[in-house]
N, C-alpha and C positions, 0 to 999 in steps of 0.2 A: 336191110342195113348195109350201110357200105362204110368201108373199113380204111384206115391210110396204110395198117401196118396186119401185114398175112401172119404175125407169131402171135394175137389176141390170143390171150390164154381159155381156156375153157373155168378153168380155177381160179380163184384171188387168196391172198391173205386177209384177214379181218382181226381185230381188235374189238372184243367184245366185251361189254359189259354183263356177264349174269346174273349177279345181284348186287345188293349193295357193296364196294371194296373190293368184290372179286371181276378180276379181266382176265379173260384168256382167248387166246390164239386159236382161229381156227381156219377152216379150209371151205370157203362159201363161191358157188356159181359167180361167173362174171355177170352182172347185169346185160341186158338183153335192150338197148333203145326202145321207145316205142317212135312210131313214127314224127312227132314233133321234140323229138328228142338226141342229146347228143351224149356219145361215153367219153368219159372223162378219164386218163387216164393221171390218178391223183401223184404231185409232186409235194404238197406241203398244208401241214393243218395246223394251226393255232386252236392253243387250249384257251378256251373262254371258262368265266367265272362258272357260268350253267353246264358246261360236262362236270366240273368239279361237284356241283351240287348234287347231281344224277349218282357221281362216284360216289359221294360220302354221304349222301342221304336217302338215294332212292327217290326222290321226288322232286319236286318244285311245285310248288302247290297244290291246285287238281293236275298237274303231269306228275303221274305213277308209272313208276317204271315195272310192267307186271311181268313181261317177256324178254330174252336178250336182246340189250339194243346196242348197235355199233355208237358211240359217241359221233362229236367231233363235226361245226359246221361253219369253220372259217375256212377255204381250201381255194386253193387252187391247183392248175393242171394243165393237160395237152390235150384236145380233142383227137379222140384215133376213131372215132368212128359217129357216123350221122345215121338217122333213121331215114325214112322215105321223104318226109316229108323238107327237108334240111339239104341243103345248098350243101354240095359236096365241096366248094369252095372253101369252109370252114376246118377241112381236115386239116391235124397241126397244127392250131392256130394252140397260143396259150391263152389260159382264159382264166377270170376268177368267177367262181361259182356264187350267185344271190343266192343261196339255199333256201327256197320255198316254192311253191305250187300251188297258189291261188285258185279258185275254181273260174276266175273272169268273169264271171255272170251274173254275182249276186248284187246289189244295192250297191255295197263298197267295192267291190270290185269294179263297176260302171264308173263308179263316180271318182276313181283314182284314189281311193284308200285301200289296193288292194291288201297292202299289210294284216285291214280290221278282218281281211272274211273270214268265217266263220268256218269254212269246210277248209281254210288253209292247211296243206302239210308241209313242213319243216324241218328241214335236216335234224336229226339227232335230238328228238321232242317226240316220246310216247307216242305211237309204235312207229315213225316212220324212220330208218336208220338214217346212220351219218357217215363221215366222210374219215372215217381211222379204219381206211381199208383202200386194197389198190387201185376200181376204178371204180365207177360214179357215176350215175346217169341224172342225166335234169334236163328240161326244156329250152332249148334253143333258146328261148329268149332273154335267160337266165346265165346263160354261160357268158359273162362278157369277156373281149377282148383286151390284153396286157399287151401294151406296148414293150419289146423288146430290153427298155432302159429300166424295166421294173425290175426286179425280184422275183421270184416262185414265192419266199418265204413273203414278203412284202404284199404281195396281188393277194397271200391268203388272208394277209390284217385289212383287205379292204370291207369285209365283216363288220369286225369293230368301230372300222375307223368310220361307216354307213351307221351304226349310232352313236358317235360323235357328232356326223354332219345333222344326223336327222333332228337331237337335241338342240344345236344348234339352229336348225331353222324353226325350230319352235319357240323355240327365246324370243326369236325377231332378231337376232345379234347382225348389226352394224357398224362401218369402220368408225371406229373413235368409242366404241361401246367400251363400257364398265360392267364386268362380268363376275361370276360369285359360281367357284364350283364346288360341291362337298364331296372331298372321297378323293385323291390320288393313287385311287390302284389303278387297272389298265385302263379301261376306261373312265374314270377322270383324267388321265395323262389324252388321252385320246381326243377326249372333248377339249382338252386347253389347247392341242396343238390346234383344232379346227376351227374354235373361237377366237386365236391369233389367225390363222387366215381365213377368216371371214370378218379380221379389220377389228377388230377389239384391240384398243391401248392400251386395256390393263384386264388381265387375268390374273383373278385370286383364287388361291386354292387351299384348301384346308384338308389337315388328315392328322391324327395322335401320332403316327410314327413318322420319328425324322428321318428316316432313309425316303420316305415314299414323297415326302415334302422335298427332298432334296431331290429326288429323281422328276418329281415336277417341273423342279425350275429351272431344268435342261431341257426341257421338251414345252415351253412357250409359258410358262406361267412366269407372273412378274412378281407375283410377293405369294411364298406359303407360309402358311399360319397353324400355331396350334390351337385347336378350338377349346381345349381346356385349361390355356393360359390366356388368350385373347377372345375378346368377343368380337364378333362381327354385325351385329346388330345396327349399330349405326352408320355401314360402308354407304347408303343409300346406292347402290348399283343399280344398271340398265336389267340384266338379268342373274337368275340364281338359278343355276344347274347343280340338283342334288343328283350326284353317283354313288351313295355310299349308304342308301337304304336307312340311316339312323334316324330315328325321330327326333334327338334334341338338334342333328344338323339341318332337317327339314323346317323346324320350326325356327333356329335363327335365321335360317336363310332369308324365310319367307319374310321375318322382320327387317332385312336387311335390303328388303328392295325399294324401288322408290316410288314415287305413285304413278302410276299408267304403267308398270313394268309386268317382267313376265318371270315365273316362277317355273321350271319345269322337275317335272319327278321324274327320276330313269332307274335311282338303284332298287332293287327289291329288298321290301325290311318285313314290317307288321303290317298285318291287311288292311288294320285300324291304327289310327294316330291321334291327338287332340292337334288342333291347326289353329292361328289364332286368323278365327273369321272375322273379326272385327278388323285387321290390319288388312285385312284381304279387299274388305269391301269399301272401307275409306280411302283405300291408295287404288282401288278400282286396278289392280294385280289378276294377271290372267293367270290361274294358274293352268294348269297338264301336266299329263302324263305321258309316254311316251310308249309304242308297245312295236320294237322291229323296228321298223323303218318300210320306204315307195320310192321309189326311183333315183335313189342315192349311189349307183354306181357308175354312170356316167361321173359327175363330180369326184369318186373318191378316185376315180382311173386320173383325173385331171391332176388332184392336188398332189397324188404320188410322184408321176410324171414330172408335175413343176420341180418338184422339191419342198412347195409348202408344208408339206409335213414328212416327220422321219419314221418311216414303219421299220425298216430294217433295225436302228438303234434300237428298237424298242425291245428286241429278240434277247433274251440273257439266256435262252438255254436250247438245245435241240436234241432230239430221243431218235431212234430210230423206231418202228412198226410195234417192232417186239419190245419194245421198252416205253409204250404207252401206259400202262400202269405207273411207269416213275415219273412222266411228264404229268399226270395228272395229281401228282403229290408232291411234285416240285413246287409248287403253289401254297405250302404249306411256309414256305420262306419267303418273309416281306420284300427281299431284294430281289425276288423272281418277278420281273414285270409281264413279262412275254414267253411260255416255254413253246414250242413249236418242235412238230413231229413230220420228220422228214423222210419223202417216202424212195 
């Protein structure tokens, strides 16, 4: 291992979950690189919807949370140290972290879906920890480099903002497209800014609370709508991006596209739904689903960089280490887009 900085602690702080609602503070080894590996020394974590879940339920589907896991896998940071195998050139460098570890070898892995594999592990997903703690190791090729003009807090929403893009390339969304998103929490907010820059004329967004419709329409959507005074059935749009996991917004949506369009699922709701197949197959509607994201942080480093989209605005709150338990229940308040824990 070779190091930028001689005071590498032998110790870290950690933010632990041990069961469900309880976090506590403890005293964990510094990670150790392995040789195609870089440490991380973390500056900034965004709370995503799935720590929440891990917090207040203990689970997400078959991920059970059976042992204490560190949350937390939006981050970024400073590389202070390389393994063997890693261009010492990279010491210093700041970087946002792809949280995940592919095995590269299997079927999807070859064929560039690494996202699908099946031996994938993931930051802060049953058992393998995450990044609410002070440093971090991940694979070189994972660690991407932030430009100077970025953020710490901003390079850690490049997370999110990698499934906003990835949804978006699944739509097919094109400049002068007609788009349809369900759900303006952070990720709907995420996917409208991406869908304005990837050239959509009109982004509509739908959600029951007026704060989150109004915080929409500062961040690229062109009309928000209450789904329970408006329908949307008849928008005939290019695509429909459901974020918001409900089954009555899935099924207008999907009525709301037009024929040869694309339908995508991203929020998580019920495992089962009724869909209606028959508008599915006469409008010949692609639908998917979306699981992670491949190769989206080249682009999200780009769109930061440009300005196409605003991750810093998106920030309403920030915790320190020790006050991760309150960042993860900051979320409990509709006007909390973005809480972020700053290290």
């Amino acid at each position: 291992m070779i190091t930028a900085e001689t005071n590498i602690p032998n110790r870290m702080r950690a933010a632990v979950l041990m069961e469900k609602g309880v976090v506590r503070m403890e005293d964990r080894p510094v990670p150790t690189p392995a040789a195609d590996e870089v440490l991380v020394k973390v500056a900034s974590v965004g709370v995503c919807g799935s720590d929440v879940h891990y917090y207040r339920e203990g689970r997400i589907g078959d991920f059970v949370v059976e042992q204490p896991l560190v949350l937390g896998h939006e981050v970024s940071g400073r590389i202070v140290a390389v393994g063997a195998d890693v261009s010492p050139s990279r010491l210093g460098q700041r970087v946002s972290i792809e949280p995940q570890r592919p095995c590269r070898r299997c079927a999807q892995c070859l064929s560039g879906r690494y996202n699908l594999c099946p031996k994938m592990e993931f930051y802060a997903t049953p058992p393998i920890d995450g990044a609410f703690q002070d440093y971090v190791a991940i694979q070189d090729m994972f660690a991407h480099a932030v430009p100077d003009t970025v953020s710490n807090d901003a390079a850690a929403l490049f997370e999110p903002l990698s499934v906003g893009i990835w949804s978006c390339r699944k739509a097919a969304i094109a400049p002068g497209a007609r788009v349809l998103i369900a759900g303006a929490g952070p990720i709907g907010v995420m996917t409208a800014q991406c869908a304005r820059a990837f050239g959509a004329a009109e982004v509509i967004i739908t959600d029951l609370m007026p704060a989150r419709r109004d915080t929409a329409l500062r961040f690229g959507a062109t009309l928000a709508i209450d789904p329970s005074r408006d329908s949307v059935e008849t928008l005939g749009v290019d695509a429909f991006i459901d974020c918001s996991g409900a089954a009555p917004a899935v099924r207008s949506g999907i009525r709301a596209v037009r024929g040869g369009g694309h339908a995508v699922l991203v929020g998580m709701g019920a495992d089962e739904i009724p869909l209606p197949v028959t508008v599915i197959q006469v409008r010949e509607i692609t639908l998917t689903g979306t699981f992670r994201y491949a190769d989206t942080w080249p682009a999200a480093v780009h769109l930061a960089a440009s300005g196409a989209v605003d991750l810093d605005g998106m920030i309403t709150s920030t915790f320190d280490l020790e006050h991760t338990k309150e960042a993860l229940e900051a979320t409990h308040d509709p006007a909390q887009l973005k809480p972020v824990v700053r290290l």
